[in-house]
C-alpha positions as CSV (number, residue, x, y, z in Angstrom):
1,X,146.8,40.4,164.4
2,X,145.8,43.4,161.8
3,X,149.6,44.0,161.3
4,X,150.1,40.2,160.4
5,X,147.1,40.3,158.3
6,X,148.1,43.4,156.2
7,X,151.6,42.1,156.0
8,X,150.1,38.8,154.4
9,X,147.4,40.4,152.0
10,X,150.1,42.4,150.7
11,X,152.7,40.0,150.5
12,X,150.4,38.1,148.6
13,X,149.3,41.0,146.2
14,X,153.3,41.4,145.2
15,X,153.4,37.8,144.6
16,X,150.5,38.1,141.8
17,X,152.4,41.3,140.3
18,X,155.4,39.5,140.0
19,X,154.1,36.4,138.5
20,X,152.2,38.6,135.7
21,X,155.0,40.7,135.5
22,X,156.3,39.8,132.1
23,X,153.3,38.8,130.2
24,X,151.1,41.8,130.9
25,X,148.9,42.9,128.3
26,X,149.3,46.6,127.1
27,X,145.8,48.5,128.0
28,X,147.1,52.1,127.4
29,X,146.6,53.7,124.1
30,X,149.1,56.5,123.1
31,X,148.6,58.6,120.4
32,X,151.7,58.7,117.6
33,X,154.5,61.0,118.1
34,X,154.6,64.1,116.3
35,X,157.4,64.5,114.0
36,X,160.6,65.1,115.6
37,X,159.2,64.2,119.1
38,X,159.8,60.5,117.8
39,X,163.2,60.9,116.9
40,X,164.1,61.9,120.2
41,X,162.5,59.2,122.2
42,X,164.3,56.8,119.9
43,X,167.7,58.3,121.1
44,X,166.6,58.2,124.6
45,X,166.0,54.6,124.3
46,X,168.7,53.4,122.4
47,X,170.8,55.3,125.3
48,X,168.9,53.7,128.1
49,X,169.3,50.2,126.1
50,X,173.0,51.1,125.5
51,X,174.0,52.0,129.4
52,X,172.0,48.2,130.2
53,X,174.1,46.4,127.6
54,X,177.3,48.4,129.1
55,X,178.1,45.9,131.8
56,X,177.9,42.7,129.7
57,X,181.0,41.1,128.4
58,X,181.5,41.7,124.4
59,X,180.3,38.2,123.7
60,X,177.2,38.5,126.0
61,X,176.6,41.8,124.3
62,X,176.6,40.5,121.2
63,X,174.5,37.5,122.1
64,X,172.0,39.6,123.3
65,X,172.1,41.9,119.9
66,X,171.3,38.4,118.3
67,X,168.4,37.4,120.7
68,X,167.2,40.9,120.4
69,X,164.0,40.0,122.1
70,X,163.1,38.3,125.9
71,X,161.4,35.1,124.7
72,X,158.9,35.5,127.8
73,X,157.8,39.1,128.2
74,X,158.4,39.2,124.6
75,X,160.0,42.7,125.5
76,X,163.7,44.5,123.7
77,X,166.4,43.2,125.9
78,X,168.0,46.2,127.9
79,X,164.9,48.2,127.9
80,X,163.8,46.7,131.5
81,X,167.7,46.8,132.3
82,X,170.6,44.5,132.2
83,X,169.1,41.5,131.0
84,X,169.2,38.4,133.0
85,X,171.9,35.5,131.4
86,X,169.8,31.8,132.7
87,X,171.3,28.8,131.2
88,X,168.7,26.2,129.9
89,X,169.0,23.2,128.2
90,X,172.8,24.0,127.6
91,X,171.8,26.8,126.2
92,X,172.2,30.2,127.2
93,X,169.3,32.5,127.1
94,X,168.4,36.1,128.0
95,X,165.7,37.6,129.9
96,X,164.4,41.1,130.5
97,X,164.6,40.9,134.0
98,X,165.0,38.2,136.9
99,X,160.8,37.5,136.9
100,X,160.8,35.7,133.4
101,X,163.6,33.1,134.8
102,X,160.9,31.0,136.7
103,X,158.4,31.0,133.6
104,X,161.3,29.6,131.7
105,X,162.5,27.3,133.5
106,X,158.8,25.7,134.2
107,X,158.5,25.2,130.6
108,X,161.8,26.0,128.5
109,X,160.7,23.7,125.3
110,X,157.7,26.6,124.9
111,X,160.1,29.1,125.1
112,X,163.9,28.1,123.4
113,X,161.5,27.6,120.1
114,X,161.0,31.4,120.0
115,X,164.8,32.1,120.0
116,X,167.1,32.2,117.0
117,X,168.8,29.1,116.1
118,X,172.5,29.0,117.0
């Protein structure tokens, strides 16, 4: 009964993570890089951003470029990863990752607004 109990309780604590998984306030504070050091961390992320974009075709690619940002989590696309192609609407739109498709889809008028016009 304990086993069952902690598998539910947890089960249920991953489902609450999840669903405020992409619109999580920011409560760490971090000081400003010191010269150089930001230059570096820049690089770093453009090459993290650049290996996520690698496996999309060109035009997805370049759609992405366009979008630039996740209109749920509000987050770079390819900084979480791969983003996540969801068509909506007709229209195709990117995500940061897979937990921003359900928020979409539950209300895509709030969100399509935030993306550029085709």
């Amino acid at each position: 009964m304990l086993n069952r109990l902690h598998f539910i309780v947890v089960g249920f604590g991953l489902c609450i993570l999840f669903a405020l998984g992409c619109n999580r306030p920011s409560t760490t504070s971090v000081a400003p890089p010191t010269t150089g050091e930001h230059e570096g961390n820049d690089r770093a992320k453009d090459s993290h951003v650049a290996s996520a974009l690698a496996s999309l075709s060109a035009e997805d690619r370049a759609a992405v470029e366009k979008q630039e940002l996740c209109p749920v989590g509000d987050e770079p696309l390819g900084e979480m990863g791969t983003p996540i192609k969801v068509s909506v609407n007709g229209r195709d739109v990117f995500l940061c990752w897979e937990g921003c498709k359900d928020t979409l889809l539950g209300n895509p008028d709030e969100f399509l607004k935030k993306l550029p016009q085709e």
